[in-house]
N, C-alpha and C positions, 0 to 999 in steps of 0.2 A: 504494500500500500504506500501511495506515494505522499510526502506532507507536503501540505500546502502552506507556504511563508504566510497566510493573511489567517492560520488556524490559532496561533496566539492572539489574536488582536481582534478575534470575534469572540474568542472566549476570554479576556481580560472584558470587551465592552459588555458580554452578557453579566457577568461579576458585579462590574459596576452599577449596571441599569436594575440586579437584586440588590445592592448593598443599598440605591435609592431609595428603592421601596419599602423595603425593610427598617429605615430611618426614619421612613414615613409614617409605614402601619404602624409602627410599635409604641411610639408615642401614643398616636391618639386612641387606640387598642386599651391601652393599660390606663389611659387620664376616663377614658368611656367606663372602664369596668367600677372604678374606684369612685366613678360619679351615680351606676347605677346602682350601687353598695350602699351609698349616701342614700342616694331617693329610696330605696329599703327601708332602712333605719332612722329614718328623720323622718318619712313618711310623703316627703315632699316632691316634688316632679319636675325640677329644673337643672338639678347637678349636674344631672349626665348629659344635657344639654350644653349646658356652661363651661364643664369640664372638657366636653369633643372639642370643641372650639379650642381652648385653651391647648389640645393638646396636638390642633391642626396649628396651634401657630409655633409649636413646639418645634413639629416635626420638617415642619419649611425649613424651620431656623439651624435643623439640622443639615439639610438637603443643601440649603445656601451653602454654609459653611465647608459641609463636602467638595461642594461645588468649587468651594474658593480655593480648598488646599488640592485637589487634585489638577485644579487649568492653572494655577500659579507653578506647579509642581511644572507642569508642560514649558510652559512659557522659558523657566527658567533653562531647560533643555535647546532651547529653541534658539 
């Protein structure tokens, strides 16, 4: 079988494009469960509302961040 020079570099971007999402789901995943927990126990109905959110701006703030250390990483290559 013969390797293809562009078979690292579909699979380093596949890596990447989960490590994205994964930085994404998991925030707002774990801020969602800890706010539906809340509305359980407090009996109330807006945590987990409040919390997603909070935990969507978590997970941008992760994504950015990736975003910045990995094209700065390039750049400096470049």
């Amino acid at each position: 079988m013969a390797k293809h020079p562009y078979n690292r570099t579909v699979f380093q971007s596949l890596a990447l494009v989960s490590q994205f999402g994964i930085t994404m789901l998991v925030p707002i995943a774990m801020m969602f469960v800890v706010g539906y927990w809340l509305d359980l126990k407090l009996k109330t109905s807006f945590f987990a509302v409040v919390l997603f959110f909070i935990g969507a701006l978590a997970g941008f703030s992760n994504v950015y961040r990736l975003a910045r250390k990995i094209y700065g990483r390039k750049e400096r290559k470049d």
